[in-house]
N, C-alpha and C positions, 0 to 999 in steps of 0.2 A: 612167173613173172618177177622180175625185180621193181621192187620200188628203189625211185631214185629221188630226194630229196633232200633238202638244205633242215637243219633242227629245229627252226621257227616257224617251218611249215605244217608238222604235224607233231604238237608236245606230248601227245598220247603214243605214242611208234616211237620219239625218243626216247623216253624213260625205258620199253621194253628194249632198244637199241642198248642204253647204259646197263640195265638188266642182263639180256645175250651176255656184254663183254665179258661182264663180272665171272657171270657162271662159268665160261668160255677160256678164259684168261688167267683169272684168277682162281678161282674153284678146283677147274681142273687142269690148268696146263702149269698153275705155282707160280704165276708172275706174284709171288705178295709182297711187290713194291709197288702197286697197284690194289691193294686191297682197302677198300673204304668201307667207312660202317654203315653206310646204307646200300649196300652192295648193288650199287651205281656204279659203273668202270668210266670214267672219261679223264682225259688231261689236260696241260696248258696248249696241244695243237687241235685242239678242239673247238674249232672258233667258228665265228657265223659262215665262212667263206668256205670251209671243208663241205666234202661230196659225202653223202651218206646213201649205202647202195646194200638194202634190203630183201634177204630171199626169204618167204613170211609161204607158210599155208598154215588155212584154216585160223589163221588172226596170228599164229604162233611164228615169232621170226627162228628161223632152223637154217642163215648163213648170212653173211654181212660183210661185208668191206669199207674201210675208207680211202677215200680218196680225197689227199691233201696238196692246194693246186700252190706249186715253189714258189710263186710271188706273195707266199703266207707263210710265217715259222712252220721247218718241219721237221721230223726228229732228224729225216737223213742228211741235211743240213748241218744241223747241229754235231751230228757225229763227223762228218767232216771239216768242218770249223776247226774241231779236236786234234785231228788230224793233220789238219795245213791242207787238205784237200779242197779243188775247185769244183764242183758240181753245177751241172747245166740249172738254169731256171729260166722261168717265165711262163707263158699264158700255154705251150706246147709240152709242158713238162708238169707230172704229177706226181707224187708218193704216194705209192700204194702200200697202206698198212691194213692192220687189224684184219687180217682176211683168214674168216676159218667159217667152216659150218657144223652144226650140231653134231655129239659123237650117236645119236642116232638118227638123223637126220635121215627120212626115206627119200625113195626116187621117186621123181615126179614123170608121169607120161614113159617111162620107161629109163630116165636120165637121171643120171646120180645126181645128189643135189651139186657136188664137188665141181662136177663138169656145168652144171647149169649155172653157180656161180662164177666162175671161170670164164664161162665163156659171155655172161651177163658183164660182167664186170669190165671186160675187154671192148665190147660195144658202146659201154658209156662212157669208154673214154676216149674211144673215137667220136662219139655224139660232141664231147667236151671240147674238140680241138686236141687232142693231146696224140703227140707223136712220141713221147719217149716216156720211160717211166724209172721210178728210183725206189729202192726198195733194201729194206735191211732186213735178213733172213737168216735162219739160222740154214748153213751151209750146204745140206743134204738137202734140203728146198728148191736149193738152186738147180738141182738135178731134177727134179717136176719140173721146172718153169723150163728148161730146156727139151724133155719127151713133150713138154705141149706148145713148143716148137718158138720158144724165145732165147733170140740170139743174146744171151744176158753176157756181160760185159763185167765182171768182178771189180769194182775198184779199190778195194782195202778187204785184209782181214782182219778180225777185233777178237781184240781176247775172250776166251770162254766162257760166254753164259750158261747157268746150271749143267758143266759139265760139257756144254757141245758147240764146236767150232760155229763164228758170225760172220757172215760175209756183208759188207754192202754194197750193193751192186746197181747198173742198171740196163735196158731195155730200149731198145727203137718198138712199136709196135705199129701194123698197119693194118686195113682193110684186107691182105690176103693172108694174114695171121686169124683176122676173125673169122675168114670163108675158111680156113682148113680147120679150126673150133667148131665150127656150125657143122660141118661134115664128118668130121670125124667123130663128136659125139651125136651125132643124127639130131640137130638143132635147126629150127626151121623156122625163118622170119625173124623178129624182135623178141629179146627176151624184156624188155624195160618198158615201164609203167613212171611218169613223169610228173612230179607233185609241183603244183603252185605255178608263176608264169614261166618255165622254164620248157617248158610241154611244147615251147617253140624249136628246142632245141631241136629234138626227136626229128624236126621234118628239115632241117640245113644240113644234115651230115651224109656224106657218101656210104657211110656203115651202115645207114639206115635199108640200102638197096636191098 
């Protein structure tokens, strides 16, 4: 299951959240423009209004995503600003960052966690209202997001970070994008667990079926 919660809701799951990135991000993938000395990973689009979408067993979080909703600063914004570019926003559109899980991360139930996040992450944001999605990747990414069947939309390429081509791009996504997720990694029912009053969501969305 994924947890899905806002950082005021549980200060004990955020700190292991800032924890994750660090190790995840920094540690081992060399983002060290993101290295803090209390090896806490967070930034300035890290605000009370960000979606926080946890894959945790046995207490230990082993994948995570954010999900940042466009009527709040958010990097892919700001790299298009940079740009002169117009990026969609509002209450239907999100940026999907920070998304990785553990480099030993086991399988759950038989499901990589890779796909369990994936395909978790996908339903909360149908849960959220969200029909399109924005996302800055480094290139060959883009080529997963399309095998797991997102008509991604390239809208700029950005000079080379540590050596390898950035794309930012984005995403329509819908409720038959998440049933060919749910089937093709043999995913059955809800993957998401809903913290604080937000648990209302879970039962208004059609992704829910």
């Amino acid at each position: 299951m994924l947890r899905i919660l806002f950082e005021h809701e549980d200060p004990d799951l955020t700190e292991r959240i800032w924890a994750f990135r660090h190790l995840r991000f920094v540690e081992q993938l060399g983002w060290e423009e993101l290295r803090r000395q209390d090896h806490r990973e967070r930034d300035r689009f890290d605000t009370p209004s960000v979606v926080h979408a946890v894959l945790a067993l046995h207490g230990e979080v082993i994948g995570y995503s954010r999900l940042v909703p466009t009527i709040a600063p958010n990097f892919a914004a700001e790299v298009a600003g940079a740009l002169g570019i117009d990026l969609p926003k509002g209450p239907q559109v999100y940026e999907w960052t920070r998304c990785a899980t553990a480099l030993d991360a086991p399988s759950i139930a038989g499901v990589d966690a890779s796909d369990l996040l994936m395909t978790g992450v996908l339903e909360c944001l149908l849960h959220l209202g969200a029909r399109q999605i924005l996302f800055v990747t480094y290139t060959p990414l883009v080529a997963m997001m399309r095998r797991r069947g997102y008509l991604v939309r390239p809208l700029a390429s950005l000079p080379l970070e540590r050596d390898r081509p950035v794309t930012l791009a984005s995403a329509d996504i819908s409720t038959d994008l998440l049933h060919l997720h749910r089937k093709t990694y043999g995913v059955c029912g809800t993957l998401l667990s809903w913290s604080g009053p937000h648990g209302s969501i879970a039962g208004r969305s059609p992704a829910a079926a």
